[in-house]
N, C-alpha and C positions, 0 to 999 in steps of 0.2 A: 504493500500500500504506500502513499507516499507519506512514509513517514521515516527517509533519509536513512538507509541503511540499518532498519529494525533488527535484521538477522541475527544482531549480538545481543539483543536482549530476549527472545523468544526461551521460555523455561523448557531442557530436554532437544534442544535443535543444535544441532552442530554447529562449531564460528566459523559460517563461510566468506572469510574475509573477501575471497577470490572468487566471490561467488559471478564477477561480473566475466570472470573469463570462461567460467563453462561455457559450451556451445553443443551440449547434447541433450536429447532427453535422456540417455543413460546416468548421465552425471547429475539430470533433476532426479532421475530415482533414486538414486544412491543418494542423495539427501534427504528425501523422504521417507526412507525406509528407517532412520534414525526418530524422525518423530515418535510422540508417545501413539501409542493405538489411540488414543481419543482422539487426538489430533488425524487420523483418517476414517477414525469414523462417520459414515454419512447419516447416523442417527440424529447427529447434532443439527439436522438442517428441518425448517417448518416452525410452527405457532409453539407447540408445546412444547418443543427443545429449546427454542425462545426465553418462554414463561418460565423453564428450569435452569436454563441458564441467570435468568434474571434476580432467583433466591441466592444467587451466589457476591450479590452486588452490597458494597457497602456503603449509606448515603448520607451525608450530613446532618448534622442534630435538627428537628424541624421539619425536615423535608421526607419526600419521599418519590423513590425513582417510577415506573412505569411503563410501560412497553407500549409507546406509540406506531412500531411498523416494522415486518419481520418481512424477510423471505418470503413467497417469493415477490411481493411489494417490490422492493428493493435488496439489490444487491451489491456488494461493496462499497459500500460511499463512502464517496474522495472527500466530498465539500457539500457543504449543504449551504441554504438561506433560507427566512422565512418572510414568505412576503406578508403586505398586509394584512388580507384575508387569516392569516394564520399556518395557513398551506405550509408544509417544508417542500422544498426543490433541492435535488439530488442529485448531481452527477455521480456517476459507477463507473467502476474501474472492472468488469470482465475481462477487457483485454488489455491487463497490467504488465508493461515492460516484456518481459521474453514472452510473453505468451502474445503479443503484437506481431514479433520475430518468428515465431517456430509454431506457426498455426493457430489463429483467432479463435478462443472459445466461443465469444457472439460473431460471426459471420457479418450482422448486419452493422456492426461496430457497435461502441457504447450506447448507453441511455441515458436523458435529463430527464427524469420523472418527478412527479406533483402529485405527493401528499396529502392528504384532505380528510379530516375529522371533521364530517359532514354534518354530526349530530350533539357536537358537544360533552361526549363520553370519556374525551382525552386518549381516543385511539382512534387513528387512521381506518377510515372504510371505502376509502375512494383515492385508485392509482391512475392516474394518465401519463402515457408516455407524450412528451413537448417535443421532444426530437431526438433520434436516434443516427449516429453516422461515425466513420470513419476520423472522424474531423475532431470528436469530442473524447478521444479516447481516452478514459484517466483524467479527466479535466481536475487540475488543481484547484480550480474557483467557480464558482459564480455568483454572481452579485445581482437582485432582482430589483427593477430598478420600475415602479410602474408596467406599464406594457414592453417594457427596454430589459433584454435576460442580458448582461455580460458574461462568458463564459471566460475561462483562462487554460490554454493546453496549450504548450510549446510547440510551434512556433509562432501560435497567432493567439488574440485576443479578439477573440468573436462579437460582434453585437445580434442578437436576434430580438425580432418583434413580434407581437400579439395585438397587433393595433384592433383585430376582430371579437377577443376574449374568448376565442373559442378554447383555448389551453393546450394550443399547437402553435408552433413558429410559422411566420405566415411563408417563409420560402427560405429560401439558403443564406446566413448569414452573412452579414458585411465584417469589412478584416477593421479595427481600430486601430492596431499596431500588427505588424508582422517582423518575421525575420530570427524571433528571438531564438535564443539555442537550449539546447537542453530539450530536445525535443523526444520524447517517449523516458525521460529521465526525473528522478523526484526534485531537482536543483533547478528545475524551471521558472516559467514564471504563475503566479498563484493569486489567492483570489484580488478582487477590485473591493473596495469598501466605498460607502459615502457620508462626507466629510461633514461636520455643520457649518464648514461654510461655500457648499452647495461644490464643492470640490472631489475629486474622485482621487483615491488613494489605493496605489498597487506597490508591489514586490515581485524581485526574483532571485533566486539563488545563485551561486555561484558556476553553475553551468548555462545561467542566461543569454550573458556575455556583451550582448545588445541589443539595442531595439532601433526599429525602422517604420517607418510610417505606412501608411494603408496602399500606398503605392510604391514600398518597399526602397525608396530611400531611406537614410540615416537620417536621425531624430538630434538634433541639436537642441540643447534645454534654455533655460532661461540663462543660463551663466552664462552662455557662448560656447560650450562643450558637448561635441558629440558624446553620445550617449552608448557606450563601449565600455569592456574593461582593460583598455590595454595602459593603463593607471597612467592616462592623460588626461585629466590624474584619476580616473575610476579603478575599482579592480572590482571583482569577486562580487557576492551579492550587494542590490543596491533596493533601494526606496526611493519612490516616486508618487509626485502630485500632480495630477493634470487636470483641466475644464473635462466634463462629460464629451465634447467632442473631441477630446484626444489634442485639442492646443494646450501651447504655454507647459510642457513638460518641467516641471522642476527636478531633480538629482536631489533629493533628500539628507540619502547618508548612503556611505559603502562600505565594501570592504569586511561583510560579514559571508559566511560561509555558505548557508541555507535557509536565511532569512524566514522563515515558511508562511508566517501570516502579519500585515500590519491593523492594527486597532486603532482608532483615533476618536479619542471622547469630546466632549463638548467643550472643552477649552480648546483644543488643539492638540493639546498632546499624543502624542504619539508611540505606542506601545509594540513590543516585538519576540519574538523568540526566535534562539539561534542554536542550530547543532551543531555539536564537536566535530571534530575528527574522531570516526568509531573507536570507542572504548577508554575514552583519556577524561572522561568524568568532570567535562566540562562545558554541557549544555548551559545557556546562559539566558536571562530574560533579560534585557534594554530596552530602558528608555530613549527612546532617540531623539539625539539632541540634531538641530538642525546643520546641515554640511559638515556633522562629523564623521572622523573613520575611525572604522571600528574593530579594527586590530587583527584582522584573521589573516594577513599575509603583512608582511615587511612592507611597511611604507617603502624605503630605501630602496631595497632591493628586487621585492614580489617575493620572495624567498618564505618556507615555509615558519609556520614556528619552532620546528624542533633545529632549525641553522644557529649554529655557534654563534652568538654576539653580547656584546659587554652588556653587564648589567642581567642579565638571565633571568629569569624571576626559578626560584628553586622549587615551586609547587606546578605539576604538568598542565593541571587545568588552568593554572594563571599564567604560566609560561605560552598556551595556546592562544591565545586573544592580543600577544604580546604589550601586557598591562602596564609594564617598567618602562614603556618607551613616549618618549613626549610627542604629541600630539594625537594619542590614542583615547575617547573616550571611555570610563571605564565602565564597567557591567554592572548594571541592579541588584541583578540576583543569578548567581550560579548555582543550578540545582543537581548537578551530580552526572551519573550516567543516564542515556534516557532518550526519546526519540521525538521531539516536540512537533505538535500538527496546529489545528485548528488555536484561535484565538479570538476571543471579546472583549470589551470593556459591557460589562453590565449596566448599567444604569438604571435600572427598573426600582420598584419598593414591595416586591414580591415578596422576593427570598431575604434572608436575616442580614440584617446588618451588616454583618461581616464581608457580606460580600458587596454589598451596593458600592457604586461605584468602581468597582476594582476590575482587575481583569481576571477572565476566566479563560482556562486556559488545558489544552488536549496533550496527554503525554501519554501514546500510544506503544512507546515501549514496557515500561511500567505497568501500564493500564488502570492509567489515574487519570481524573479530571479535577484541576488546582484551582484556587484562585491564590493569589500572589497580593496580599493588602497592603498598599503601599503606604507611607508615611514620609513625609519632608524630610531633607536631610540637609540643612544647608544650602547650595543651589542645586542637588538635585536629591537623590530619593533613597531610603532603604525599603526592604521588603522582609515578608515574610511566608511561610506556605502552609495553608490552609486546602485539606480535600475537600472538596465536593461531592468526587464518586470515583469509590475502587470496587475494582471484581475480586477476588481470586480464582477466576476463570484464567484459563489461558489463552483466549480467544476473544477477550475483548479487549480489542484494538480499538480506543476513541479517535476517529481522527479527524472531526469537526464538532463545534458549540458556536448556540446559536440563539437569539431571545424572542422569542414569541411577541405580540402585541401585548397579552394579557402578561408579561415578565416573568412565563413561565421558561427556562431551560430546554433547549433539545440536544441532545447530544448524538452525533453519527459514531457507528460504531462498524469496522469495517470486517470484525469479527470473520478474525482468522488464526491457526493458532504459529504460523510464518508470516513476517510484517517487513516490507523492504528487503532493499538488497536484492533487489529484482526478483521478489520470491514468495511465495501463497502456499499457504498447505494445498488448499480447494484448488483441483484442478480441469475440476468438472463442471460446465456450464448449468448443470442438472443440479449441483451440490451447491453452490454458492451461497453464502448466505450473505446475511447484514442488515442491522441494526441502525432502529434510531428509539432512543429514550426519552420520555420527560420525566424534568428535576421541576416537583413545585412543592408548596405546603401539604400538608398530607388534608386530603380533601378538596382541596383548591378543581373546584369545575371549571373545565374551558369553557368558553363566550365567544367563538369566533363571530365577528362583523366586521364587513367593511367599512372601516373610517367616511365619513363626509366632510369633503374641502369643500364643498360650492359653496359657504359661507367664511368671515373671516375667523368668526368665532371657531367652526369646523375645523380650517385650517390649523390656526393656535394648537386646538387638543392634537389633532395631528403630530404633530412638533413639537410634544409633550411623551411622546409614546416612547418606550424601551426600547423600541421594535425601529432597527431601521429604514424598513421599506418603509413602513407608514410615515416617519419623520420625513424620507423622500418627497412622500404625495404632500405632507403641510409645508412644507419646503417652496416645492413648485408655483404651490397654488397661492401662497404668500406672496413670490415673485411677481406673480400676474396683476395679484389685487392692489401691488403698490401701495402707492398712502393712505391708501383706504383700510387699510391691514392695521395704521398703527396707531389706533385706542388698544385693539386688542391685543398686539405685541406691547406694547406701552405696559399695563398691567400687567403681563408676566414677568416683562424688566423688571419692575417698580417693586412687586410680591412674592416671586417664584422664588425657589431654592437655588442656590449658587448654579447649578449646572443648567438647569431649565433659564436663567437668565441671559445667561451666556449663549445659548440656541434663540434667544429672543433678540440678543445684542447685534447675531447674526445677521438676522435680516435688518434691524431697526437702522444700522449704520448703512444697508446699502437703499434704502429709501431717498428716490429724488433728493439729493439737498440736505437731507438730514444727518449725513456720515458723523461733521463736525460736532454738533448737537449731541449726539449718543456716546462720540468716543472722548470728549471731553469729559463727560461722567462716568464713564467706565476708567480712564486711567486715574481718576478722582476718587474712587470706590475702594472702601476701604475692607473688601476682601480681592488681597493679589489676587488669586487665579483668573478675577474680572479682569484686574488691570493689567495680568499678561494677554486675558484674551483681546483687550481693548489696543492693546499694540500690535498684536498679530493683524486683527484686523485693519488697522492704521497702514504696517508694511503692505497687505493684499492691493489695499488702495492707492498705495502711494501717497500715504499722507504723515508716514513716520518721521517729520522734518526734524531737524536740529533740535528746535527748541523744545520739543515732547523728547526725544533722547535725552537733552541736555539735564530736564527735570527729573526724568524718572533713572539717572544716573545715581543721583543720593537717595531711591527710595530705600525703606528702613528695609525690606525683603529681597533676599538675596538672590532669588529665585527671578522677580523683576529685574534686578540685574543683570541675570544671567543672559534672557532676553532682551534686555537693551544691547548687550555684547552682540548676540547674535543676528541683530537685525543693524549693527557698523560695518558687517562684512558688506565693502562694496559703496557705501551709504557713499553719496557724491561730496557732501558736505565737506569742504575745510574747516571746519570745526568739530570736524571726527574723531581725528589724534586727541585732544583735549577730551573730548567725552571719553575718550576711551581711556587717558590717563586718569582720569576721577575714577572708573569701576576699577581700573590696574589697582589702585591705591585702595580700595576697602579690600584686595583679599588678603585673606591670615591666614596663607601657609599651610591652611589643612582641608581645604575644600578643593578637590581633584576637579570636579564637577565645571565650577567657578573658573579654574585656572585655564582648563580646555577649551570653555566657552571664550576666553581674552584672546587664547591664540587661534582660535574659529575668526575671532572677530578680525586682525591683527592681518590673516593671511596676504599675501602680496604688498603689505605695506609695514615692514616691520622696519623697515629703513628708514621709515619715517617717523615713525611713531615710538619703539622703543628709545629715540635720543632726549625725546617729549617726555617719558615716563621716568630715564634716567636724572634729567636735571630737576623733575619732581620727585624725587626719591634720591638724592646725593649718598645715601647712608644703603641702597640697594644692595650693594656688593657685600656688606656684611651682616645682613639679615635672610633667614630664613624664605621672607614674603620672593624677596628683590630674588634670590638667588632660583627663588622656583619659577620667575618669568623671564629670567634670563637661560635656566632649563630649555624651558618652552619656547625660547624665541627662532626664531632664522634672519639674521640680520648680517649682513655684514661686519658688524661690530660684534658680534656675537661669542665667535672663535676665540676674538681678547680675553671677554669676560671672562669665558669658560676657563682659560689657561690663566686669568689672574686668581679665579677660585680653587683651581688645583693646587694651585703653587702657595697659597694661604696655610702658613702651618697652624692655624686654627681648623680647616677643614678637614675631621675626621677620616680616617683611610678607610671604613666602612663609607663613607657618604661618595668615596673617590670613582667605583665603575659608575654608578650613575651620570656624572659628568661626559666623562670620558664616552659613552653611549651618545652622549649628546653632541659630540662630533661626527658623530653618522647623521647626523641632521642637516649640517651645514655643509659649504660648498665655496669653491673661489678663491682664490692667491690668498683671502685671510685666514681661512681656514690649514692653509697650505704652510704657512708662515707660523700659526701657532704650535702647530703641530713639532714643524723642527725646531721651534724652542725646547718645546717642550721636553725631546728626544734629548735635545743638547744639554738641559739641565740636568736629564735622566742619566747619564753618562758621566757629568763630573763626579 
């Protein structure tokens, strides 16, 4: 399934590291013959193997799991969505990896099927198949977007339509993007999310490689950067913003391995999970900071992380991300060994506390489903982990979650007892099974209904909803109703809970005229997460000028900060260097977070602005703060520093490969220069 090389976590299966070089079916037997007998048992397939497998599940205090749609409903699903109505929509994976290669189990290729709990029982009684082909095979994503399906399968990103509602695509889809690589591979590219502010948000792993446009040219983003990894300056997995029609591409962040699903909640934020290299107990959840990299190859060189170089981090899973080296954002939360799939941010008021807000999140090696409660940390976050839902089945593979209108949980479950690594117990089109679950309060009756936009009021609830399709439809139909929309957005700003205001802020700042009006008050609000979203949104517009940087420079939250950094990158102003020396000057030395964000900010202009920060800070060189953005910098001047802090017989010889790392950063006759100082001092 694609859940990035599972095969090493499967309880009873042999570690077919090389599992990609087989090229027989004799050598898939011989794998298979190792399985437990459960694992080829064809008992395990239908309703009542379902319901029996489902006693084996363990679910959060509060809650309880469910079995919304078994076999033959559905079969292996890759990704799910739940549109308004309630419906889950499924892509399957039948013809997963070699089985594409060495004879199709479906013949007529994959299936997108629509789920439907017709009667409000909380079980599925109604399948249609939406489209079935060649085209969709294993599809890593889809994203239901009103009558608009986005699919995602390497090497194209699909658009199909339903403009009829008959619950079939009206004809063969249009391409959005093409070209990308990674095609019949799990390091593709994955699902599409949408954004609150009316933005589309995708990923691809690190067999992506690139993307082209619908007429199979190269995609240039908004930087001026083709959109490649041949680390000009891309490499390896990246993150992507675009318009619904595929303009204005943003390069988010890279440089992670298999990025597999982005999340992005009602501030902006942006949420992620990243797999190891099998077996090195360093899967990682990131927060992603804007045009960071994220350490899964050598900046420097592309080189992997196990290559010789100063400074080493001594633990493998920290040494993997290469965490020690300047300019690498660091990791949230690293949770061990483990094969990470699907991702959400909840935001419902269903399920307990604990989870609201947070991300939920698929870890199909394990066969866990986590939420990850996050908590401030400075300028950015610590975390912690919290189940949701374990089996001790061996065959439940979660490898999508997903939120209902009513903020009920679904969970896909691809329910097999071989997961990745090009590889399936099931190898029978007749045996396939898979699963999808609901997590809600123990009683909790489904309501499905279609939401009503034709009003502004309608719209609002809309856009109030857990569920992201429907937030879509009050989305839209806000955009239409213009300023006629805002009494009713007006009162959600004015009344709503921090995150529903923030979805209100949305739209009220793109209203005729009114941008200034709303984002005046939002960067005035006195809970930050308004006043980072009040700046994000400010950047979208192009209304983030000096003098909104210049103020939100000293705000008392570090986090605001952090964001002011990351919206200098680039900023035209001549008064840039100066904001950026005010934020340089509040960090203290211990916030990684903070210091990442200054040299995000700093990039291509550190020649100018590190001399600004210097003669504001005269005492730099012998303080902690000074010496960690002299770490971080790439300047021309840089090399000196470096080699005047070496040579400082205050500088502990523990503190000394750190430094010395930090001339793999740097470049140019100064670096050249310090260097043979350096040597020549080392010699006398």
């Amino acid at each position: 399934m694609p859940g990035r090389g599972l095969g090493k976590l499967c309880p009873g299966l042999v570690h077919f590291v090389a599992m990609s070089s087989l090229r027989s079916a004799l050598a898939l037997a011989a794998v298979a013959a190792v399985l437990p007998s459960s694992a080829r048992a064809q008992v395990r397939h239908g309703r009542d193997a379902a319901l029996e497998q489902l006693k084996q599940m363990t679910v959060a205090e509060g809650l309880e799991v469910t079995l919304f749609a078994c076999e033959p409903m559905v079969r292996n699903p890759a990704n799910i969505d739940i549109d308004a109505r309630g419906r889950v929509w499924s892509t399957e994976g039948a013809n997963y990896r070699l089985w594409q290669k060495w004879g199709k189990l479906e013949p007529n290729g994959d299936r997108i099927v629509i789920l439907e709990d017709s009667n409000g029982d909380g079980t599925a009684e109604v399948q249609k198949i939406f489209y079935q082909g060649h085209d969709v095979n294993t599809a890593l994503g889809i994203c239901v977007l009103g009558p608009t399906v986005i699919v995602s399968c390497s090497p194209n990103i699909l658009v199909f339509e339903d403009r009829n509602g008959d619950d079939r695509a009206d004809g063969p889809p249009r391409k959005l993007f093409t070209g990308i690589k990674g095609v019949d591979h799990d390091h593709g590219v994955h699902a599409f999310v949408f954004g609150p502010d009316g933005k589309l948000y995708f990923n691809f792993g690190n067999e992506g490689q690139q993307l082209l446009d619908a007429a199979g040219q190269p995609v240039k983003d908004t930087a001026g950067h083709l959109v490649r990894g041949d680390r000009k300056p891309y490499q390896q997995g990246m993150v992507f913003r675009c318009n619904p029609d595929g303009s204005q591409v943003e390069t988010l962040a890279w440089n992670f391995r298999n990025n597999f699903e982005t999340a992005v909640d009602s501030f902006g934020t942006l949420w992620q999970s990243d797999n190891d290299d099998d077996g090195n107990k360093g899967v990682r959840i990131n927060y992603v900071m804007e045009k960071g990299n994220y350490g899964y190859r050598s900046e420097v060189t592309g080189g992997g992380w196990g290559d010789r170089r100063s400074n080493i981090e001594a633990e493998i899973p920290l040494r993997h991300w290469h965490l020690n080296d300047p300019g690498v954002v660091p990791n949230l939360l690293q949770t061990g060994a483990g094969s990470p799939t699907g991702l959400c941010v909840y935001e419902g008021s269903l399920l307990p506390a604990v989870f609201q807000g947070q991300m939920i999140h698929c870890d199909a090696g394990p066969r866990v489903v986590r939420a990850y409660p996050v908590e401030k940390s400075c300028a950015g976050y610590q975390a912690r982990i919290v189940d949701v839902l374990t089996s001790t089945s061996d065959w439940f593979r979660p490898s999508d979650v997903a939120v209902g209108p009513d903020g009920a949980l679904y969970v896909s479950d691809w329910n097999d007892a071989g997961v990745g690594g090009h590889y399936m117990a099931d190898q029978k089109l007749e045996s396939l099974t898979g699963r999808i679950y609901r997590v809600a309060p123990k009683g909790h009756v489904a309501r499905p209904a279609t939401p009503r936009v034709d009003t502004t009021a309608g719209a609002v609830a809309a856009l109030q909803s857990p569920n992201l399709a429907t937030r879509y439809l009050g989305w839209q139909a806000l955009q239409k109703f213009g300023t006629a929309a805002e009494p009713e957005l007006k009162k959600l700003w004015e009344g709503g809970a921090p995150r529903l205001r923030a979805r209100a802020l949305h739209s009220l700042a793109r209203l005729p005229g009114q941008a200034s009006t709303y984002l005046h008050a939002a960067t005035r609000d006195t809970d930050p997460d308004l006043r980072i979203t009040g700046l994000r949104i400010a950047r979208m517009l192009g209304l983030a000028d000096a003098q909104l940087l210049s103020r939100l420079a000293s705000d008392a939250d570090p986090q605001v900060r952090r964001e002011v950094a990351l919206a200098l990158r680039d900023h035209p102003s001549p008064e840039a260097g100066a904001i950026w020396t005010t934020l340089a000057g509040q960090y203290d030395a211990r916030d990684r977070w903070y210091l990442e964000a200054l040299g995000i900010a700093a990039e291509g202009r550190w020649d100018a602005w590190l001399p600004i920060y210097l003669r504001a800070n005269p005492t730099a060189l012998q303080n902690p703060a000074g010496r960690d953005i002299i770490w971080r910098s790439r300047s021309k001047q840089t090399p000196g520093l470096l080699l005047a802090i070496l040579k400082d017989p205050k500088t502990p010889e523990t503190e000394k490969p750190r430094y010395f790392r930090a001339f793999d950063f740097q470049s140019g006759p100064e670096k050249d220069a310090a260097l043979v100082e350096l040597l020549t001092a080392a010699a006398k």
